[in-house]
LOMIRO-614306 format. One line per 10 residues: number of its first residue (from 1); their letters; for each residue x, y, z of C-alpha. Coordinates in steps of 0.05 Angstrom, whole numbers, plus 32768, in hexadecimal, padded with zeros to 4 digits. Example, Ala and Ser with C-alpha at 12.3 -4.5 7.8 and 13.67 -1.06 7.14 Angstrom:
! residues 2
1> as> 80F6/7FA6/809C  8111/7FEB/808F
***
This chain:
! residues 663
1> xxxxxxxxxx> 7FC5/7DF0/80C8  7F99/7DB7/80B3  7F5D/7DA9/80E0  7F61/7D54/80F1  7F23/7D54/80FF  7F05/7D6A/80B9  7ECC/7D3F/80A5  7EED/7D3F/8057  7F28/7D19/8075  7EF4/7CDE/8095
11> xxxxxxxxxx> 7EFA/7C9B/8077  7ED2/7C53/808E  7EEE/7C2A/80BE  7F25/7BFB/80AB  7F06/7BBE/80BA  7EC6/7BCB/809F  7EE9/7BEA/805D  7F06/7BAD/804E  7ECD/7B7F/8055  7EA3/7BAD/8028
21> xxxxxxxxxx> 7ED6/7BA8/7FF8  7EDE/7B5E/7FFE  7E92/7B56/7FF6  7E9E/7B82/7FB9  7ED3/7B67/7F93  7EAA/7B20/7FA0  7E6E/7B33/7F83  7E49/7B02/7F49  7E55/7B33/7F0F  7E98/7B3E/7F10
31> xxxxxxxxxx> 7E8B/7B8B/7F0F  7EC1/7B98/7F47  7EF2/7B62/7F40  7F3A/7B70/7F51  7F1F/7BB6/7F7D  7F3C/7B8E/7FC3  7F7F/7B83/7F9C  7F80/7BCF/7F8F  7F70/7BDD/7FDA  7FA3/7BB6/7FF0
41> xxxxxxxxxx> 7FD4/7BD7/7FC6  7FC6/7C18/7FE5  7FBF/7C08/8028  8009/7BE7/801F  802A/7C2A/8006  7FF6/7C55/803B  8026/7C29/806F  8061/7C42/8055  8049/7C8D/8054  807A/7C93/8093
51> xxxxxxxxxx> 80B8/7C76/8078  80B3/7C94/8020  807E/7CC8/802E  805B/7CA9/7FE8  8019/7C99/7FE1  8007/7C6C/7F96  7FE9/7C95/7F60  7FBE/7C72/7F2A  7FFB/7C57/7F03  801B/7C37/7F3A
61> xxxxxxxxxx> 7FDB/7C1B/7F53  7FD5/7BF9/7F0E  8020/7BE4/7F09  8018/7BBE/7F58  7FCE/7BA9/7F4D  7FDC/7B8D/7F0A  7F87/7BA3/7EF6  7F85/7BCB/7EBE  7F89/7C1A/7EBE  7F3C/7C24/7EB5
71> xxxxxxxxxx> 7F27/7BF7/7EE8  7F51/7C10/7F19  7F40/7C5C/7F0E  7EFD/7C47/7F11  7F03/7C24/7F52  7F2C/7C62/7F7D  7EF0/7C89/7F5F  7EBA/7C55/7F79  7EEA/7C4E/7FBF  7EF5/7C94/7FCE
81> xxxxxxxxxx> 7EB6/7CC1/7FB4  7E73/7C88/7FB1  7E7A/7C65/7FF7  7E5F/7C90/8031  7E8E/7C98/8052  7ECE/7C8E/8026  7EF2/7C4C/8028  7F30/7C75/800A  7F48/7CC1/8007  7F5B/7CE4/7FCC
91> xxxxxxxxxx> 7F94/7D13/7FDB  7FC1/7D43/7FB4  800A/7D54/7FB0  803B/7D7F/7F8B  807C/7D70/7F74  80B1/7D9A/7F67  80DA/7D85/7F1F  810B/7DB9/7F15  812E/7DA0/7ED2  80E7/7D9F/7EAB
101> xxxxxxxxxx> 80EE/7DC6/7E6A  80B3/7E01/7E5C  8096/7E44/7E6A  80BE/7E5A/7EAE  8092/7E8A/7EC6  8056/7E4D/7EBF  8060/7E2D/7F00  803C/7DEB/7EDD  807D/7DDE/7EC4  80A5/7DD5/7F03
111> xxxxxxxxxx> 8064/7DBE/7F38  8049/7D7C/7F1C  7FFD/7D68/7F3F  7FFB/7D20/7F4C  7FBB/7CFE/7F66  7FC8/7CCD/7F9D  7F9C/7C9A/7FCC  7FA9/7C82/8012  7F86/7C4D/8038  7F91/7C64/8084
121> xxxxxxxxxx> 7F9F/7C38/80B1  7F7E/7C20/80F8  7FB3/7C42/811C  7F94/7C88/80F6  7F51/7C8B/8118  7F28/7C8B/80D8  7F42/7CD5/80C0  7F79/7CD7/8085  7F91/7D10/80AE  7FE1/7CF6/80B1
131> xxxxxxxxxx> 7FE0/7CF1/8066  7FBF/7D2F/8054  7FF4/7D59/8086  8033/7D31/806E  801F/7D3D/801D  800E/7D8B/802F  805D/7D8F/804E  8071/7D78/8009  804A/7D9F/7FDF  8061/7DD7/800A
141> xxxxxxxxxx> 80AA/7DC7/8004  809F/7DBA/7FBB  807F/7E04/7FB2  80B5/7E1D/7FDD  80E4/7E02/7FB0  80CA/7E15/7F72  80C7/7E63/7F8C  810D/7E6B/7FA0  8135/7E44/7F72  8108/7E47/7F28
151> xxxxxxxxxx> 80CE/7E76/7F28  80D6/7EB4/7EFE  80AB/7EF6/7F03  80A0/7F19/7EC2  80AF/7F5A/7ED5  8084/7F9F/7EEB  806E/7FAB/7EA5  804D/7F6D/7E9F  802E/7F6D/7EE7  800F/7FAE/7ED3
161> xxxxxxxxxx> 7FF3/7F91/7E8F  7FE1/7F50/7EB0  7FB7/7F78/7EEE  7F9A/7FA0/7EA8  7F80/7F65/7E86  7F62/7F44/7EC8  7F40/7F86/7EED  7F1C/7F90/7E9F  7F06/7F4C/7E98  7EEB/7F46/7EE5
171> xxxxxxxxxx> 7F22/7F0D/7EFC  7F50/7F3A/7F28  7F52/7EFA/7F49  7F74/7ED9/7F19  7FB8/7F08/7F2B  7FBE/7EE7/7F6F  7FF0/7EB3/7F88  7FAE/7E86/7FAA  7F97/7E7B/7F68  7FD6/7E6F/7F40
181> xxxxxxxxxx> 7FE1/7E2F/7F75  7F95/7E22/7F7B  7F9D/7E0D/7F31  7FDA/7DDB/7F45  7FAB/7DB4/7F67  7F71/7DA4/7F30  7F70/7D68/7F3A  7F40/7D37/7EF6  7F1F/7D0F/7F36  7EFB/7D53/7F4F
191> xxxxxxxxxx> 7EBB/7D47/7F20  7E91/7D71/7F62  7E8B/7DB4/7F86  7E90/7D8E/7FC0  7ECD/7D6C/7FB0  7EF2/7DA5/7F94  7EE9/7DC2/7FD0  7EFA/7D8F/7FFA  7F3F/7D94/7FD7  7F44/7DE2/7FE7
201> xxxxxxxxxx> 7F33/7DD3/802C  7F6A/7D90/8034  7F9F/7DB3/8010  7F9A/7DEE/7FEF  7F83/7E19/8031  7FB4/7DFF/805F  7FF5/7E05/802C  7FE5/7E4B/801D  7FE4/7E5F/806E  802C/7E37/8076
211> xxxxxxxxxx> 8044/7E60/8038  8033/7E9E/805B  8054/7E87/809D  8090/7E7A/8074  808E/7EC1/805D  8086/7E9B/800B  8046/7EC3/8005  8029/7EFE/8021  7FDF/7F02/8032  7FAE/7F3B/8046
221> xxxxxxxxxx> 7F67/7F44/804C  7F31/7F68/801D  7EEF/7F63/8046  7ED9/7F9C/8024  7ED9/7F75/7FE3  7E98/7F5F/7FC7  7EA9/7F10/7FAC  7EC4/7ED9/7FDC  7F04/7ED0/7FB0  7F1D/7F17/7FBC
231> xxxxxxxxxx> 7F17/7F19/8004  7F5D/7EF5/8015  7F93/7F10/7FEA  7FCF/7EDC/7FE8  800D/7EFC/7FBB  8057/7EE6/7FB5  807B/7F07/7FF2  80AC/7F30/7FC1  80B9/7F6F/7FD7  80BA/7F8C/7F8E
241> xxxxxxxxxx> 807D/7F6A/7F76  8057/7F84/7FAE  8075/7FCA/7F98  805C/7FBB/7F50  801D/7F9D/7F5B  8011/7FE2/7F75  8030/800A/7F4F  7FFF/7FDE/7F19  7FC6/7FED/7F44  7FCC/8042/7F4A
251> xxxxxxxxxx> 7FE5/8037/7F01  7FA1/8022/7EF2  7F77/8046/7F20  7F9A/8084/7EFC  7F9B/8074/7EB5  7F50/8052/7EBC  7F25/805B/7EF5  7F38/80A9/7EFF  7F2F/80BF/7EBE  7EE9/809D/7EBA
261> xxxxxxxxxx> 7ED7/80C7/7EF9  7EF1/8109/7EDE  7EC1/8100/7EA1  7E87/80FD/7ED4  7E98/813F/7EF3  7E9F/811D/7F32  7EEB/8125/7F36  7F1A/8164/7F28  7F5A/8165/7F07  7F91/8147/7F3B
271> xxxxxxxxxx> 7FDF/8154/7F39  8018/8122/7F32  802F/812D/7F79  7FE8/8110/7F8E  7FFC/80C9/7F79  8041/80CA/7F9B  8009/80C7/7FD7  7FCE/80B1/7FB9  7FA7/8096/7FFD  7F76/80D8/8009
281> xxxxxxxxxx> 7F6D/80C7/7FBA  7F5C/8086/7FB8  7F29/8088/7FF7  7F07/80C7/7FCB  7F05/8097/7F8F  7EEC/8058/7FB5  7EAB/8086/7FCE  7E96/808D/7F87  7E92/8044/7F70  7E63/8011/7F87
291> xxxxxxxxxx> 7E5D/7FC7/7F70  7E4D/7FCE/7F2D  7E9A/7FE0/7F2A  7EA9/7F9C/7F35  7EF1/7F8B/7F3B  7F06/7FD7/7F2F  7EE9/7FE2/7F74  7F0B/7FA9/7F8D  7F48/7FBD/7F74  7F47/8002/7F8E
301> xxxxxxxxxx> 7F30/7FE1/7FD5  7F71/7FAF/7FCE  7FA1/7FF2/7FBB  7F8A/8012/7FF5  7F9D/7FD2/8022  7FDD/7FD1/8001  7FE3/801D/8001  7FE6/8017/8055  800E/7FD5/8056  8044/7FF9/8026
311> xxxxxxxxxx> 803F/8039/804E  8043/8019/809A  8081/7FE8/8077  80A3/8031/805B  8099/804A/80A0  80B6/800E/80BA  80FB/8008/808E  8100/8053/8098  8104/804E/80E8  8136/800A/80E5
321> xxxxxxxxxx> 8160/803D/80AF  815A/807C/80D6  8173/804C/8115  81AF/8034/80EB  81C5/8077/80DC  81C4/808E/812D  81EE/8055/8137  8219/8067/80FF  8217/80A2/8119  8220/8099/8161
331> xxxxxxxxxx> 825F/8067/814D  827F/80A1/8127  8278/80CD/8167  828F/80A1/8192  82D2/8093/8169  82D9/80E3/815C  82FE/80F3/819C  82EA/8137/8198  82AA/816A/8198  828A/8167/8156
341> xxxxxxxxxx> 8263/81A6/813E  8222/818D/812C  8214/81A9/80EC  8249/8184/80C2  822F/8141/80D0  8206/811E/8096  81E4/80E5/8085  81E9/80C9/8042  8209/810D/802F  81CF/8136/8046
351> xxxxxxxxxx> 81CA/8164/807E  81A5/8151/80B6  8156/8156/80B7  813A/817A/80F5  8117/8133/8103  8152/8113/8104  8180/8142/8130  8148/813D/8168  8159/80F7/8169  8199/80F9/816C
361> xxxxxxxxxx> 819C/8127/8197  8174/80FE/81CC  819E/80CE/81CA  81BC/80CB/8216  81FE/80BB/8200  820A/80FE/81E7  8219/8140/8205  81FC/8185/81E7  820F/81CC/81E8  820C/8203/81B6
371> xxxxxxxxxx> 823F/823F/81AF  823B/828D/8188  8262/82C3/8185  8252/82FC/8161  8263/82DE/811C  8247/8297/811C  8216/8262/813B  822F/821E/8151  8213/81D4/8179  8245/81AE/8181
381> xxxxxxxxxx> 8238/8157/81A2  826B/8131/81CA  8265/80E9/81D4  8274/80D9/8223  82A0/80AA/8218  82C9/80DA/81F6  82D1/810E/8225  8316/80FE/8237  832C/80FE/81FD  8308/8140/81EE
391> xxxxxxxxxx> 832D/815D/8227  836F/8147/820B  834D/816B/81C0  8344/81AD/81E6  8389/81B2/8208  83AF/819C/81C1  8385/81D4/81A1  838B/820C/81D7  83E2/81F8/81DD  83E6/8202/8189
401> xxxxxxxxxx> 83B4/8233/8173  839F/8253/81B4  835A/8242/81A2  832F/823E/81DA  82E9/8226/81BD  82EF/81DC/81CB  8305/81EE/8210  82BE/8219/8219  8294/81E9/81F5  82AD/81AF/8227
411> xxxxxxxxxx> 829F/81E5/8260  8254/81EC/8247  824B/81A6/8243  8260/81A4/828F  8288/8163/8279  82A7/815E/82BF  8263/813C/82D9  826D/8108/82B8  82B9/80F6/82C2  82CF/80C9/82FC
421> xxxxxxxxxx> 831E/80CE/82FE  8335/8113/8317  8372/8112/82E5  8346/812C/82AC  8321/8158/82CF  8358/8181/82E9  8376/8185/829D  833C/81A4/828A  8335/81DE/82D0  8381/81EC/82BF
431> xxxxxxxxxx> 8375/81F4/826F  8332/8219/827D  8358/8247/82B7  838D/8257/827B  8355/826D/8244  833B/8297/8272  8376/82C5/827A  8368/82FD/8241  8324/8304/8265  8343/831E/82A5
441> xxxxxxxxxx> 8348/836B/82B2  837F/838D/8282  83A6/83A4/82BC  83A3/8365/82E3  83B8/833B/82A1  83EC/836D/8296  8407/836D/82DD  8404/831E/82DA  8427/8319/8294  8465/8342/82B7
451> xxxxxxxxxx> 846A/8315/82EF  845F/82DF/82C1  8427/82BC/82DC  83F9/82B5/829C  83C0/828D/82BB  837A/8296/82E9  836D/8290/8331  833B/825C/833F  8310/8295/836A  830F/82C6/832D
461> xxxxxxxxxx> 82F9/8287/82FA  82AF/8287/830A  82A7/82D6/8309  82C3/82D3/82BE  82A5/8293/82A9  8261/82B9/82BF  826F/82ED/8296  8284/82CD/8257  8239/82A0/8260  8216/82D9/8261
471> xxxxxxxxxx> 8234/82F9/821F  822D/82B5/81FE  81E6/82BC/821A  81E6/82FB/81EF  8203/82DF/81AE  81DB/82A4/81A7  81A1/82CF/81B6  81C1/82F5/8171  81CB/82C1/8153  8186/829B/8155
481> xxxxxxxxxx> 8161/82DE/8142  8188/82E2/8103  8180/8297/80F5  8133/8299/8106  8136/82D8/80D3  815B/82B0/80A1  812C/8274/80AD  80E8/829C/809F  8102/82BF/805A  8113/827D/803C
491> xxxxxxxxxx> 80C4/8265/8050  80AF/82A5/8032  80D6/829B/7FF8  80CE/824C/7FF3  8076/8260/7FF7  8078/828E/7FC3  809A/8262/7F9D  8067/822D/7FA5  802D/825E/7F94  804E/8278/7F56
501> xxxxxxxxxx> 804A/8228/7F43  8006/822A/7F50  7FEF/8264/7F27  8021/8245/7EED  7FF5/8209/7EF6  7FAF/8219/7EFD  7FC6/8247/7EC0  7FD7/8205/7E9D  7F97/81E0/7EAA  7F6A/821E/7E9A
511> xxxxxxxxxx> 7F8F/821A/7E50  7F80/81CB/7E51  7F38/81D7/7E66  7F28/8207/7E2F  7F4D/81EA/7DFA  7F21/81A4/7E16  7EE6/81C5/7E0E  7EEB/81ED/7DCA  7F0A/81A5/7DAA  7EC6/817F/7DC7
521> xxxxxxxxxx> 7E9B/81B8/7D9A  7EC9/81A2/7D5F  7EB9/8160/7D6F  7E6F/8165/7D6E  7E69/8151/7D24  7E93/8110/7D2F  7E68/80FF/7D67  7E26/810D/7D42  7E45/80D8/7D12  7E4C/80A4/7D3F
531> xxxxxxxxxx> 7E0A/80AB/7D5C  7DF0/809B/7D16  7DBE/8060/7D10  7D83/803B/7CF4  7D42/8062/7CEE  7D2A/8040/7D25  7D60/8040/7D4C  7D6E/808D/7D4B  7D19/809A/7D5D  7D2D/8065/7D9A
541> xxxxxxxxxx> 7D63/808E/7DB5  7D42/80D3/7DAC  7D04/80BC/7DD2  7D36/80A2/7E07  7D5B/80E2/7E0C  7D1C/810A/7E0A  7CFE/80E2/7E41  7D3E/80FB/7E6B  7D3D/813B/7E60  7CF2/813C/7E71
551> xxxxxxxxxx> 7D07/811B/7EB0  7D3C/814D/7EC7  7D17/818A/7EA6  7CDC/8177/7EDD  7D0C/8171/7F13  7D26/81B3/7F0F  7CDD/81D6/7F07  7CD2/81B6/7F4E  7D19/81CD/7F72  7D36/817E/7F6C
561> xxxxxxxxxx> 7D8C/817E/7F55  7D7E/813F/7F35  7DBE/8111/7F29  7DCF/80CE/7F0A  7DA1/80A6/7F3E  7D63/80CF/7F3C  7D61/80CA/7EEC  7D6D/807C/7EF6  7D2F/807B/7F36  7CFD/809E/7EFD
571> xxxxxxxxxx> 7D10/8067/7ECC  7CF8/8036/7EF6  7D33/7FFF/7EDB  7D30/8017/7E91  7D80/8022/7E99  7DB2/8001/7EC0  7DE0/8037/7EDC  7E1D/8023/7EB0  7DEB/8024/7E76  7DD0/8066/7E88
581> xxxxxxxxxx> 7E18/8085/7E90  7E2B/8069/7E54  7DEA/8080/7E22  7DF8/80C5/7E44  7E42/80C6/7E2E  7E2C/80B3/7DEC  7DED/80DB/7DD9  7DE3/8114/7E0F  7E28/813B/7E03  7DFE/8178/7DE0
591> xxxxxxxxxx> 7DBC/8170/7E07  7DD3/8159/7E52  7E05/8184/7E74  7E1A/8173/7EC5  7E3F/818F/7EF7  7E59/817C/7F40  7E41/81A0/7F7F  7E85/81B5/7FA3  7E8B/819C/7FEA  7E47/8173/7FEF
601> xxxxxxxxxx> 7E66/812B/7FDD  7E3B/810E/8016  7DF3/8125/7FFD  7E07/8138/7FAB  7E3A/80FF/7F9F  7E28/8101/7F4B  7E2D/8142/7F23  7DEA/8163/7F20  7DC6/8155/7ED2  7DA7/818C/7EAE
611> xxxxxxxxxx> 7D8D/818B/7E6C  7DAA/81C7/7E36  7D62/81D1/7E1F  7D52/81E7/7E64  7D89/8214/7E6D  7D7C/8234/7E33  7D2F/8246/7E50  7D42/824D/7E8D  7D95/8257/7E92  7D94/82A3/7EA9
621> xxxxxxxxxx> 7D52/82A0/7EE0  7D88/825F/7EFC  7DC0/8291/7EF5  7D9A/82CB/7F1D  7D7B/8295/7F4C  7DC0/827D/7F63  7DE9/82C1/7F61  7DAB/82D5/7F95  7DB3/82A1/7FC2  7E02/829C/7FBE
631> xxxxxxxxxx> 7DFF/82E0/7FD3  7DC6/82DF/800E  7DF1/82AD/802E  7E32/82CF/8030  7E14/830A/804D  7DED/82DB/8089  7E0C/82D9/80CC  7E07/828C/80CB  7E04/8275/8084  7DE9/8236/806E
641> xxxxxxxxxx> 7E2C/8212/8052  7DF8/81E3/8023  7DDA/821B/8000  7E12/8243/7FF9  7E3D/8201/7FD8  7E06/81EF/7FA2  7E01/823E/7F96  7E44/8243/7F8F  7E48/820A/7F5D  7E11/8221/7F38
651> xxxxxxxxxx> 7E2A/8265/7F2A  7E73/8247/7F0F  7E47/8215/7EE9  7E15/8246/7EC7  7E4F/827C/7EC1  7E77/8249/7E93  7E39/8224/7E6A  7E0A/825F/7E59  7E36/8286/7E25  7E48/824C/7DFF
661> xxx> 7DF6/823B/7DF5  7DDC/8259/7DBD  7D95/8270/7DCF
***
């Protein structure tokens, strides 16, 4: 909201405004004449704000004031920036033209900026407050207007070339909805700093907060980021531009900044599965870069933020969904009249997922039991308001088929708890007595069947019902062994699957790798032709390269891994570090090899330089050296994890480099 009590929005007091401007207009050389014409004409429309909501722009100042165009822009300028403080305020609108012709996705061509002057009244308290709020409502409205009825967005290709352009020229800023409107409201009277701020603060700051109450724009912090205009991050609240700028974001952090990293050594080859959930990633990358980064920093900082916004709103839509289907669910079982075996329901034509039967299952509405026989495992739900009607299920099922598993089912679910008319209830005791008959003794059915009484006592109903439980006790015991069994042979199967992948695709990048580094010896006699130069030039950069390799040759006589930072200490500022990496790239391919130490990030966060001249004098003591100490420290009680790590990396590094050196 807009602060009423911002010195920007101060102007003189009325009374003393107007005899200044009396005394002005009256003066001997005529320098001023008509300016109390012109204040009067905006102090007339300033009380009308209430009734129009105008305020006079230039032209209509000239058409009232009848004094010419110059003199009047002249004298707003003189009234509102050179007295102390301002006889008039300088305010801004928008305003919404929908029928304009022009570029649609230029929102110029729809919001026009008009420059406009008010004259508060005494009834304002010296602040231009009233004016300032009512313009802001219309700018908003205009904005509003604009965004839901004309503006276009160009698409996810072009967000992902448009993030391109800006992240490489340093003006990420330039993608964000803050600045698109911040340039609505240039405004040719904002000559200062001091003014052009005063029109962020007025209007700008405000308007973009009420957009983001009205859900127009969506806003989230970067305090991470290292310039002022990349800390708040206003974009259009579109659900699939959000999802593109993204997707435009691990686009470039992919095809860019992660490819740039893997030539350092500081980053290993990474899967496709890895940016489907890219978080772990994108914190790994962000340790690497500092400022001189710039805006690809900032843009990795900003896809993290959106990475957990995106993430926490998926988790979000997922619960509301998940909720939907219960009810869906639960409105399907309630409508069933009847037990429903559990394993035949789906959602959207998919099983259901262990997470999802808990659930539903613990949903108190429901009622759970599961059945087995010798042949087959079942769960079966019944909705409680469908128990009647269950009963009514069981009896029509045990009268045609003679089928008594609904009847049993109901009886495990001990669905007479939770009935409250006795009718029901004794349907179900005189079905349930019936299905009981084969389990009787043979000679008691048999004597029973000639009489012609084909049903149960109620005294000899527990004794078999006791029976039959602990048989089913049996059975499911069967039947969850088997399924357990079952369960643990498609893990085993579903693992060795995966590993076979892996093998297949370490395999793969082997191939890549040596085919990568047989293509960079072809390559060496292209390079050598690039590095071609003046006389001059080529003694400059062989006394710069030989200075480096004198610098890392010394640090490995004394025991120092040195990296990146300690070549660019013992320079003393002869190199910046993206000048350093880049002369490297370009003229130490032959003569500086590097390599990471594995599992060190924290103290060896560069690849460790060494220069091939060194190797070559000194490549197998290194190799012996490190194949020692690798092996003292598997063999200690307590190894030291350190040691063992830049051992370890040594050996793979010296095991790969030394037979492709020629001596």
């Amino acid at each position: 909201m807009l602060d009423p009590n911002l010195p920007e929005l101060r102007v003189m007091d009325y009374t003393a405004c107007l005899q200044k401007v009396q005394a002005m207009d009256s003066r001997g050389d005529f320098s001023y004449k008509g300016i109390y014409k012109v204040l009067l004409v905006i102090f007339e429309w300033t009380d009308k704000f209430l009734q129009n909501k105008v305020l006079p722009n230039t032209e209509q100042i000239e058409r009232d004031s009848s004094v010419d165009r110059d003199r009047t822009e002249a004298y707003v300028t003189d009234l509102s920036y050179k007295q102390n403080p301002a006889i008039l305020k300088k305010l801004n609108v928008l305003e919404f033209h929908p029928n304009e012709p022009g570029d649609p996705e230029n929102p110029r061509t729809y919001l026009k900026h008009n420059a406009v002057f008010a004259r508060p009244t005494t009834a304002d308290g010296g602040t231009a407050f009233r004016y300032a709020l009512g313009l802001n409502e219309l700018s908003t409205a205009a904005i509003k207007s604009w965004f839901e009825d004309k503006r276009k967005y160009g698409g996810k290709e072009k967000m992902r070339k448009v993030i391109k352009a800006a992240v490489d020229a340093n003006r990420l800023f330039d993608t964000y909805a803050a600045t698109e409107i911040g340039n609505l409201f240039q405004c040719p009277y904002d000559k200062t700093k001091a003014q052009k701020d005063a029109t962020i603060v007025i209007h700008l700051k405000p308007i973009l907060k009420q957009l983001v109450d009205d859900k127009i724009l969506f806003f989230f912090r970067n305090d991470a980021a290292s310039r002022p205009g990349n800390k708040s991050v206003f974009i259009y609240n579109k659900q699939n531009e959000i999802s593109d700028r993204y997707d435009a974001y691990i686009d470039y952090v992919r095809n860019s900044i992660y490819p740039a990293l893997q030539k350092l050594g500081v980053m290993g080859t990474l899967s496709e599965d890895v940016w489907n959930s890219p978080r772990q990633t994108l914190t790994e990358i962000l340790g690497y870069m500092n400022e001189s980064y710039a805006d690809q920093k900032t843009l990795v900082e900003e896809c993290l933020v959106l990475n957990e916004i995106i993430e926490k709103d998926r988790e979000k839509e997922e619960k509301l969904q998940r909720k939907q289907q219960i009810d869906d669910l639960m409105g399907y079982l309630a409508d069933a009249g009847r037990i429903v075996e559990l394993n035949q329901l789906r959602v959207s034509g998919e099983p259901l997922s262990d997470e999802f039967r808990a659930v539903l299952l613990s949903q108190p509405e429901l009622l759970y039991a599961e059945y087995a026989d010798r042949k087959i495992y079942n769960e079966f739900i019944l909705h409680k308001n469908c128990i009647e009607s269950a009963i009514e299920s069981a009896k029509r099922s045990f009268s045609s088929r003679r089928s008594d598993l609904e009847i049993r089912v109901l009886s495990l679910m001990n669905v007479t708890v939770h009935l409250m008319e006795e009718g029901p209830k004794r349907i179900l005791e005189e079905i349930e007595a019936q299905s009981l008959f084969p389990f009787l003794p043979f000679f008691t059915r048999l004597w029973r069947m000639i009489i012609g009484s084909g049903t149960v006592h109620k005294f000899e109903v527990p004794a078999i019902k006791a029976r039959l439980q602990q048989q089913l006790n049996k059975d499911l015991m069967a039947q969850k062994t088997v399924k357990i069994a079952q369960e643990k042979e498609r893990l085993v199967r579903s693992r060795m699957k995966e590993k076979e992948e892996q093998e297949k695709e370490q395999e793969k990048r082997a191939k890549q790798s040596s085919s990568a580094s047989n293509s960079s010896e072809d390559s060496g006699d292209a390079s050598d032709a690039a590095k071609e130069g003046t006389p001059e030039e080529e003694k400059k950069w062989k006394e710069s390269m030989e200075g480096i390799v004198r610098i890392l040759d010394e640090a490995w006589d004394f025991g120092i891994y040195p990296d990146r930072e300690y070549v660019l200490n013992k320079l003393n500022g002869k190199y910046t570090e993206e000048n350093l990496i880049f002369f490297l790239k370009k003229f130490g391919g032959k003569e500086i090899y590097s390599y990471p130490i594995r599992n060190q990030k924290d103290k060896y966060p560069w690849p460790i330089l060494v220069s091939s001249s060194y190797l070559k004098r000194q490549g197998k003591r290194l190799l012996e050296k490190a194949s020692e100490e690798s092996n003292r420290q598997r063999n200690e009680k307590f190894p030291n994890q350190e040691k063992f790590d830049i051992a370890e990396s040594q050996l793979e590094f010296l095991n790969r480099i030394l037979p492709r050196i020629k001596p």
